[in-house]
C-alpha positions as CSV (number, residue, x, y, z in Angstrom):
1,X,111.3,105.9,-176.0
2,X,112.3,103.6,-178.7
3,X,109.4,105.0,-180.7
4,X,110.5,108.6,-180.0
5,X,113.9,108.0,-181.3
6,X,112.4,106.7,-185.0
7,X,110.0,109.9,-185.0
8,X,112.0,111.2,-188.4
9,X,111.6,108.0,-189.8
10,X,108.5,106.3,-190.1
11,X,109.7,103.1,-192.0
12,X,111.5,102.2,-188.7
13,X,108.2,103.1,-186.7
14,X,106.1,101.0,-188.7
15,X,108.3,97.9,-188.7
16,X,108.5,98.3,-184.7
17,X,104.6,97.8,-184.3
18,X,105.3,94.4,-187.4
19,X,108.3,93.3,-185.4
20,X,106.2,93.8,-181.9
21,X,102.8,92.4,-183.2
22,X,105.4,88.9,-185.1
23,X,106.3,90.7,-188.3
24,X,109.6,88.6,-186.9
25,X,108.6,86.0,-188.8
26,X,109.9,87.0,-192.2
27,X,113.1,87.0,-190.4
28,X,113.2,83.8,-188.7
29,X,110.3,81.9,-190.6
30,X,110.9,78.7,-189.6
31,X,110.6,80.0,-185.6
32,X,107.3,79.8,-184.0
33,X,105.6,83.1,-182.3
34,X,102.4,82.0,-182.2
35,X,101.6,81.3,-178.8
36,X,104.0,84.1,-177.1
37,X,104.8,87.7,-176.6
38,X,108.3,88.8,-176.0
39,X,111.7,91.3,-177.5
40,X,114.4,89.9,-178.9
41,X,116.0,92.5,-177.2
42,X,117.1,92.5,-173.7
43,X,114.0,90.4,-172.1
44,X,114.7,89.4,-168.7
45,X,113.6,86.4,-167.6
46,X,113.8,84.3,-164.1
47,X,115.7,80.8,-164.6
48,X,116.5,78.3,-162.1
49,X,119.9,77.0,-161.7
50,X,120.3,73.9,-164.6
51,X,120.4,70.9,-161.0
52,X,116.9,72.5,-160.4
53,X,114.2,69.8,-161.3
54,X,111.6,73.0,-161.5
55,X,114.0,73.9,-164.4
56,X,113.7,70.4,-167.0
57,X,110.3,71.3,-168.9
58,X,111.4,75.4,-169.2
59,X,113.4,74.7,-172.6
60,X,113.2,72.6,-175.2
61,X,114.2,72.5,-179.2
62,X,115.9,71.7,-181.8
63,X,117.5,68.8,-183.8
64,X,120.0,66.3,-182.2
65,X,121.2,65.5,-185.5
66,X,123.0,61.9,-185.3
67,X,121.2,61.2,-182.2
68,X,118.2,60.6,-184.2
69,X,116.0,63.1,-182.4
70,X,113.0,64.6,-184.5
71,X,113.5,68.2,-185.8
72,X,112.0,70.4,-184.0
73,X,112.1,74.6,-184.4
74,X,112.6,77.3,-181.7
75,X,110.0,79.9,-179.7
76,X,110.0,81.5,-176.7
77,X,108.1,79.6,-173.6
78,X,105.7,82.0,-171.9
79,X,106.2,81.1,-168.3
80,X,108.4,82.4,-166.0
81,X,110.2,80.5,-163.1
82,X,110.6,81.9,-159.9
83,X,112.4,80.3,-157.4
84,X,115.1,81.3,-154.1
85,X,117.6,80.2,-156.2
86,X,116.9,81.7,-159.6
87,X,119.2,84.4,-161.7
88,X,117.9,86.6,-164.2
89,X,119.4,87.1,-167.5
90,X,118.6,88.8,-170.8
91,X,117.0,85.9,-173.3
92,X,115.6,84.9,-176.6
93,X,114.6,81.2,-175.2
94,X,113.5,78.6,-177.1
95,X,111.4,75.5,-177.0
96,X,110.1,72.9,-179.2
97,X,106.8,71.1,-178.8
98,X,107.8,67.9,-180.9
99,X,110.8,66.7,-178.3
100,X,113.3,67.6,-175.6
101,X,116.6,68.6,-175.1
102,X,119.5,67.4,-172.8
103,X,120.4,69.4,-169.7
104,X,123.6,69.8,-171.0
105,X,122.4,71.0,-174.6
106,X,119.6,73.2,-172.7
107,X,122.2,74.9,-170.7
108,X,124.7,76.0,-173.7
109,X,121.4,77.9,-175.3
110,X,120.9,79.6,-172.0
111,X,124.8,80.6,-172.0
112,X,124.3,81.8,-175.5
113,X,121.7,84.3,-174.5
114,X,123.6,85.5,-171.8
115,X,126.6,86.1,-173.7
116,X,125.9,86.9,-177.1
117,X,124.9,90.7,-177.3
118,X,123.7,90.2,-182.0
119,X,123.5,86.5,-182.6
120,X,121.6,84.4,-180.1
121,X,118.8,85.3,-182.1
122,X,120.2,84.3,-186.1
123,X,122.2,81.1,-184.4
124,X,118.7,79.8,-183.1
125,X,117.4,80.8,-186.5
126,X,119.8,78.8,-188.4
127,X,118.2,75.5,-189.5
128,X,118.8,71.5,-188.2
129,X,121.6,70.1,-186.7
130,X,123.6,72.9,-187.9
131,X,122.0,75.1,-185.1
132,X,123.8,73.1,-182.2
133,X,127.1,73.2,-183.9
134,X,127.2,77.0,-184.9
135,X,126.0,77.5,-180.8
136,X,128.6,75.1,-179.8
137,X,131.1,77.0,-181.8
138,X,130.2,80.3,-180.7
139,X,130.5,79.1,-176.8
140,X,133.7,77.7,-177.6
141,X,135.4,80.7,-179.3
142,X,133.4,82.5,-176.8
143,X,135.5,80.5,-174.0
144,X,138.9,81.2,-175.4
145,X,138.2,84.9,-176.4
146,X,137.0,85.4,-172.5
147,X,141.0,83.8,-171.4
148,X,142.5,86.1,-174.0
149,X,140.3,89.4,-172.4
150,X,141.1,88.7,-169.0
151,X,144.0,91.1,-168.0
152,X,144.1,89.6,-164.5
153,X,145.3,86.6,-165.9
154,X,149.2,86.8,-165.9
155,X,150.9,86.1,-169.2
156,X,152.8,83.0,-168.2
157,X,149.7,81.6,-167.6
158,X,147.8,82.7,-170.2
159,X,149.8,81.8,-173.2
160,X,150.2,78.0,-172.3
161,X,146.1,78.2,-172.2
162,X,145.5,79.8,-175.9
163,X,148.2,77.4,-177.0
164,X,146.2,74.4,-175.4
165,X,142.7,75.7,-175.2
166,X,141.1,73.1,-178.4
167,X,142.8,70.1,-176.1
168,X,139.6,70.8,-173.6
169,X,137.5,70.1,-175.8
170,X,138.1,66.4,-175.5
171,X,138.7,66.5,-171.7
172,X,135.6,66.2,-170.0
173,X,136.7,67.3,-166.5
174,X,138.8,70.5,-167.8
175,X,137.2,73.9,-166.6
176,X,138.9,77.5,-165.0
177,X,137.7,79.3,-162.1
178,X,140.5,82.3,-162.2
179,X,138.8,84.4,-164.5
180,X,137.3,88.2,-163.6
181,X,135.5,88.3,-167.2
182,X,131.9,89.3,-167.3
183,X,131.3,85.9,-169.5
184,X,133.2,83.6,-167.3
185,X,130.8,81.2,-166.6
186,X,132.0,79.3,-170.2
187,X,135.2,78.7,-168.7
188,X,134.0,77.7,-165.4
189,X,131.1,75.2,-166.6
190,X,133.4,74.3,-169.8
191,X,132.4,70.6,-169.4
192,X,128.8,71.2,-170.3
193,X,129.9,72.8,-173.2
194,X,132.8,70.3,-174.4
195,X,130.1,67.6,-173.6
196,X,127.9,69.1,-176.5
197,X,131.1,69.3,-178.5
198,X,131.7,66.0,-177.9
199,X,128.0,65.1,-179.1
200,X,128.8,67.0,-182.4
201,X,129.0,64.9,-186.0
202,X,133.0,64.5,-186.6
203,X,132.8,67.2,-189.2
204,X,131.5,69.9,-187.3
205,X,134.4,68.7,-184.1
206,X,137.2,68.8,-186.8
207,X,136.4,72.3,-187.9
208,X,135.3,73.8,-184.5
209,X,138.6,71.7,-183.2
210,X,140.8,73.1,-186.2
211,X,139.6,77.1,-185.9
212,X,140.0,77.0,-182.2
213,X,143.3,75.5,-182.4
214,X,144.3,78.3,-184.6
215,X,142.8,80.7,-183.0
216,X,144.3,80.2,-180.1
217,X,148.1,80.6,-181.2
218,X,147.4,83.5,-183.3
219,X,145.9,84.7,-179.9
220,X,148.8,84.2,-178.1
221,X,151.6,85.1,-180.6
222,X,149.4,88.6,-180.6
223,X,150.6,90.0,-183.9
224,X,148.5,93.3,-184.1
225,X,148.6,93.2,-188.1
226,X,146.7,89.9,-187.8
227,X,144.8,90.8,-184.9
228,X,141.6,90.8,-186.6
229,X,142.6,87.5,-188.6
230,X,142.9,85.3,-185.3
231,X,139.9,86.6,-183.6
232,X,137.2,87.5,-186.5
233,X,138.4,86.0,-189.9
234,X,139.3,82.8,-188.4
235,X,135.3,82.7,-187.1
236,X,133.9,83.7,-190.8
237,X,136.4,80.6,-192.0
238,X,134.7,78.7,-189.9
239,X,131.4,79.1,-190.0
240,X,131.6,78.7,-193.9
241,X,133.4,75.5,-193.5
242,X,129.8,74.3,-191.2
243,X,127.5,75.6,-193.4
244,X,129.5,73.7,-196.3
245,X,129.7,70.3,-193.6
246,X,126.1,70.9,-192.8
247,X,125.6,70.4,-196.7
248,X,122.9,73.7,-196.8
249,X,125.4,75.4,-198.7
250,X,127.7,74.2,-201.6
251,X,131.0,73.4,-201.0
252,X,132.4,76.4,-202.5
253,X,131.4,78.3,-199.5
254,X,133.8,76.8,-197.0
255,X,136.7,76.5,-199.5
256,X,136.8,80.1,-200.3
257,X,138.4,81.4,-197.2
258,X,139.5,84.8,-198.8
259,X,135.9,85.7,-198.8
260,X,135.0,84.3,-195.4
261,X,137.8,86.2,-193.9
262,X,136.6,89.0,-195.1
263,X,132.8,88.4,-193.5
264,X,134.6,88.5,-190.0
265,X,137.3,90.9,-190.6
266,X,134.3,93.6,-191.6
267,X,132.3,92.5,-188.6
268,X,135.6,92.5,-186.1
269,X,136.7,95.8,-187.5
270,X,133.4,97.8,-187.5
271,X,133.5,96.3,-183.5
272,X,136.6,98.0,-182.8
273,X,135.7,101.2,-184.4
274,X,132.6,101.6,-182.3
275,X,134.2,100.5,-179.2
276,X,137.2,102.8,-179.0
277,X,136.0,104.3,-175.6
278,X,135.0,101.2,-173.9
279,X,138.4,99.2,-174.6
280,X,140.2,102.4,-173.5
281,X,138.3,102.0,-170.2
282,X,139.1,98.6,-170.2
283,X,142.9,99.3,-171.0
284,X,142.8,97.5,-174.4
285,X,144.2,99.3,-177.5
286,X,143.4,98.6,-180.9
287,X,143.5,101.3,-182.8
288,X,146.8,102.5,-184.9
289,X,148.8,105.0,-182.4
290,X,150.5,106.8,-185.2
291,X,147.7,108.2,-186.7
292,X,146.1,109.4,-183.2
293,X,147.2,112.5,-182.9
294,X,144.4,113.5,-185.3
295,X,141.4,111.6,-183.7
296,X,138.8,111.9,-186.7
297,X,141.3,111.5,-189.3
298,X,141.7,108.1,-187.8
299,X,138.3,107.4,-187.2
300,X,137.6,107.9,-190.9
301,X,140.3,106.2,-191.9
302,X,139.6,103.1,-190.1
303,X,136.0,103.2,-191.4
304,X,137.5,103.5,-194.6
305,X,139.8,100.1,-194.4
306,X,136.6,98.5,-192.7
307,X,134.6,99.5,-196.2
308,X,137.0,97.8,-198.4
309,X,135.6,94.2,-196.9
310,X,132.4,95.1,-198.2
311,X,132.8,94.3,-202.4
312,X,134.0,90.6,-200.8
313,X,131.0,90.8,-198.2
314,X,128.8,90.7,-201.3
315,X,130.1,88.4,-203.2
316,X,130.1,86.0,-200.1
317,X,126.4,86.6,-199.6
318,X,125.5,86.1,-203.5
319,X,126.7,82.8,-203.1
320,X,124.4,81.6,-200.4
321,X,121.5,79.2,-201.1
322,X,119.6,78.3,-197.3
323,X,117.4,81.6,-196.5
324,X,118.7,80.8,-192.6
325,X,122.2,80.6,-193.0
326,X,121.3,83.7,-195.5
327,X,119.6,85.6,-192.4
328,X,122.7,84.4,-190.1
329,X,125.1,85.9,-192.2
330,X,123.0,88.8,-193.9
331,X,122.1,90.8,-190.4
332,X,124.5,91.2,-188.9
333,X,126.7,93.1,-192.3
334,X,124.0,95.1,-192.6
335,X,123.9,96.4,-189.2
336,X,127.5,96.7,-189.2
337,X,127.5,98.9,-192.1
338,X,124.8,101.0,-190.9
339,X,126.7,101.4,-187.2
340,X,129.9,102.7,-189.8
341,X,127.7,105.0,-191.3
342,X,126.5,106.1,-187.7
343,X,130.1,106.4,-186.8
344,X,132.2,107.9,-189.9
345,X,133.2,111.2,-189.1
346,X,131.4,111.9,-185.4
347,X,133.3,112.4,-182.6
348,X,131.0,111.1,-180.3
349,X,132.8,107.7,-181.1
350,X,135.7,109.6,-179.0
351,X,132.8,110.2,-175.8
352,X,130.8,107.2,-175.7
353,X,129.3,104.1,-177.7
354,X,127.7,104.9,-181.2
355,X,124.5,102.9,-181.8
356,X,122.0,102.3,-183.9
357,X,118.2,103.1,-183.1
358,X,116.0,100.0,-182.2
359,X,113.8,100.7,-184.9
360,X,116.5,100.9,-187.6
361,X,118.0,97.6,-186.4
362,X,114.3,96.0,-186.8
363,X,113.4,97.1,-189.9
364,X,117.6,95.7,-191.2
365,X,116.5,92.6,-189.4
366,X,113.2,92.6,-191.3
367,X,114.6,93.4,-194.3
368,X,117.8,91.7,-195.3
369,X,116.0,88.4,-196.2
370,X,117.4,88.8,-199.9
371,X,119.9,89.7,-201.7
372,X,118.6,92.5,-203.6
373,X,117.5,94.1,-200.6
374,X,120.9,93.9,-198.8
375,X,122.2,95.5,-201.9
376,X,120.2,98.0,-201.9
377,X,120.7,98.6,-197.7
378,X,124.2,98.3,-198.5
379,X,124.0,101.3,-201.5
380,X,121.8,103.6,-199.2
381,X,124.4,103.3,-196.1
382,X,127.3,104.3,-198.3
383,X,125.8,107.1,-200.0
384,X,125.1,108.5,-196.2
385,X,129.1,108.0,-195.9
386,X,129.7,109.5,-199.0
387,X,127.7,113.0,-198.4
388,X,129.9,113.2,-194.8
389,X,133.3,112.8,-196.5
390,X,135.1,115.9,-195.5
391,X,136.6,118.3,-198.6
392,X,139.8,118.6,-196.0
393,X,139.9,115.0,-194.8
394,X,143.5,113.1,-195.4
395,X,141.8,109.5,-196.4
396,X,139.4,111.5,-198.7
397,X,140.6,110.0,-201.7
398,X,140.8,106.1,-200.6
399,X,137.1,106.7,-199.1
400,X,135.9,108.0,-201.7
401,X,137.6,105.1,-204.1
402,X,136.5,102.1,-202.0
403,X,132.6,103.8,-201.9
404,X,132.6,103.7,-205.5
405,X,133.9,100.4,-205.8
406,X,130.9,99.5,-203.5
407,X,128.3,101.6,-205.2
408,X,129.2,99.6,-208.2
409,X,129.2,96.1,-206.8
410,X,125.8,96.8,-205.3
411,X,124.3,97.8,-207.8
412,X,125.7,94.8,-210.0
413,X,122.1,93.4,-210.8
414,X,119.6,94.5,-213.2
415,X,116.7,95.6,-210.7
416,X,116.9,96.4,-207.1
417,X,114.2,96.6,-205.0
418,X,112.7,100.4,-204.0
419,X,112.6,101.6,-200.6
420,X,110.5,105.0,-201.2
421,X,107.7,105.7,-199.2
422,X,104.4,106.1,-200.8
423,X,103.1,108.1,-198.2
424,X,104.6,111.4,-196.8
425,X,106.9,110.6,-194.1
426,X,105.4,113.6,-192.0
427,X,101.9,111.7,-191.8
428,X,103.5,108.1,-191.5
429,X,105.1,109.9,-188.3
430,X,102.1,111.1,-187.3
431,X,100.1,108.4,-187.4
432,X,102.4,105.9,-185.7
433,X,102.4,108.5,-182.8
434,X,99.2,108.6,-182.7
435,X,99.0,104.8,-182.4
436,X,101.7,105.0,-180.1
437,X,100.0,107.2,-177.7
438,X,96.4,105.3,-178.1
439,X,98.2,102.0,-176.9
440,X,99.6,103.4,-173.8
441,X,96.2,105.4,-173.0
442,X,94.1,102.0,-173.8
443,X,96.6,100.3,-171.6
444,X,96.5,102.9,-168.7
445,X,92.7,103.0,-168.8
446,X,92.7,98.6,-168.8
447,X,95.1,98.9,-165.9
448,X,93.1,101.8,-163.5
449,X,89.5,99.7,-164.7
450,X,91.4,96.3,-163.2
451,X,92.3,97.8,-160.2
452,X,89.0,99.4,-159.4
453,X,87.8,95.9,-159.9
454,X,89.6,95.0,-157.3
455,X,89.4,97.5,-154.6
456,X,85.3,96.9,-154.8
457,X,85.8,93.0,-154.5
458,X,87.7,93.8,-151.6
């Protein structure tokens, strides 16, 4: 199906069989693929529950940073556990063969995979000890962002908890059972993740502590023009101010927080414009009632105010010097600006969720390892925008202001890499089909051989 859907564009075809075959690894090069086979997208696999001794040797990884453990780099394990008491959840595990993790540790990766629908895969990407803080991090804010979701949680209760939330991460015993959230096993196993916290070098606690406290009250005070702010901008300060602790990046990076608000603020933003439909379902309200009465005005003019984080996204991006936090902070702009050029001016926004194809979403992943090439993602994207900009649309002007602004920053270096097929994209098409269709017949005829095997051995 996947393959179907990228029929009109054979780049995205082609980088499905690199991506399926480990083309992954320019990505992620520092993971291991080697010796497994599996999707970074949606794989389910069979765990048992963490007090299961059939669950210690099913993960292992990474660096323990202060604790002196050896570094050690991330791939999915093979095996699948089956037990009476297992779950199943979507995954991109992760083990190390040069040491092991705690239980504790172990289990916070697990509840990244189950929560985090884009960045399980970049976090366990990122590199050293800096891994284990940005998961930490995420779990935390991931914690306190399920508190501030859950409408069944009455208000009088639920502003003294954003107001308090960072004090839990230095009580060991703290945890909440009351929540109807989809994620709310962080909450309700929060001592395995404040444990970890706990474990953290005092510059990662102070500015995981610092971000959630803030967080938090914004949160609660619930000012809609800061909205995005509390929930997104306060992550991209964040996350700069670890990458500048975890010294991959300079300084500069996590003092600049103009530009690292705006990293989250595009991210948060682009989220809420593609998720009008579910939050209305959900009887959350983001969007700007005033301007509703013309529903694709709004739409469009909401992917415009989104746009004009992009001149800041690339400046941010420019600045960065590690090729993981690069990839961490790379991918997910890219796909965001791709989903805004899926969503500018269709009303299908108004009917149900507007996503990318798989293959598009590989071949960003596979691509946005550099800066010229995120540049160059970024021009093609807002030249889409720009041919849909209606003649008759009220924020036609401001669009087509902040697109030019963009189509000037991204092109700000003397040579950007091309992106032009050398082959016609009809018989690129063609012959991936082909391909396509050759696997699955190869595959049927392994399958029917095998089980004629086995009806004459029986």
């Amino acid at each position: 199906m996947d393959i179907l859907k990228s029929l009109g564009h054979p780049e995205e075809i082609f980088n499905l069989f690199r991506f399926k075959m480990g083309g992954c690894r320019s990505v992620m090069p520092k993971l291991d693929y080697s010796t497994v086979s599996f999707s970074v997208f949606k794989r389910r696999l069979s765990v048992p529950p963490r007090s299961s001794v059939a669950a210690r040797p099913l993960l292992y990884g990474g660096r323990l940073g202060e604790r002196g453990v050896q570094e050690g780099y991330w791939a999915a394990r093979p095996s699948v556990v089956k037990t009476a008491g297992s779950y199943r959840h979507p995954v991109f595990l992760c083990f190390s063969r040069q040491e092991s993790m705690s239980d504790s540790l172990r289990t916070c990766y697990i509840y990244l995979n189950q929560t985090s629908r884009s960045f399980a895969a970049v976090i366990q990407a990122l590199d050293g000890e800096l891994r284990h803080a940005v998961c930490i991090f995420y779990l935390v804010l991931r914690a306190l962002d399920t508190v501030e979701d859950d409408m069944s949680i009455p208000l009088e209760k639920k502003v003294p908890l954003l107001h308090n939330f960072h004090s839990f991460l230095y009580d060991a015993e703290w945890s909440f059972s009351e929540s109807q959230e989809k994620d709310r096993q962080v909450l309700e196993d929060f001592p395995t993740i404040s444990v970890e916290f706990r474990n953290l070098g005092q510059e990662y606690r102070e500015v995981i502590s610092d971000i959630c406290h803030r967080m938090g009250v914004g949160m609660a005070e619930y000012l809609e023009k800061k909205y995005c702010h509390y929930v997104a901008g306060l992550v991209g300060i964040g996350l700069s101010r670890l990458f500048s602790a975890s010294q991959l990046e300079d300084p500069e990076v996590g003092r600049d927080t103009e530009l690292a608000n705006s990293m989250g603020l595009f991210l948060q933003k682009t989220n809420i414009i593609r998720d009008y439909l579910e939050d209305q379902h959900e009887g959350r309200a983001f969007w700007p009632q005033e301007h509703l009465d013309s529903a694709l005005a709004c739409l469009n003019l909401l992917v415009t105010d989104a746009l004009r984080h992009v001149p800041d996204v690339i400046s941010y991006l420019s600045r960065l010097r590690n090729q993981s936090v690069f990839n961490f902070c790379a991918i997910p702009q890219v796909m965001a600006i791709a989903t805004l050029s899926a969503c500018y001016n269709n009303p299908q926004v108004f009917q149900g969720v507007v996503k990318i194809r798989k293959g598009q979403a590989v071949t960003l992943m596979m691509q946005a390892t550099n800066m010229g090439a995120v540049q160059t993602i970024i021009s093609q994207y807002s030249q889409e925008i720009l041919q849909k900009v209606s003649l008759t649309d009220p924020s036609r002007d401001k669009t087509l202001l902040i697109l030019q602004l963009i189509r000037e920053k991204s092109l700000s270096q003397d040579t950007l890499p091309s992106r032009a097929h050398h082959l016609s994209p009809v018989y690129l098409s063609a012959a991936m089909l082909l391909a396509a269709l050759s696997w699955q017949y190869l595959s049927a005829t392994a399958g029917q051989a095998a089980g004629t095997t086995d009806m004459q051995g029986h």
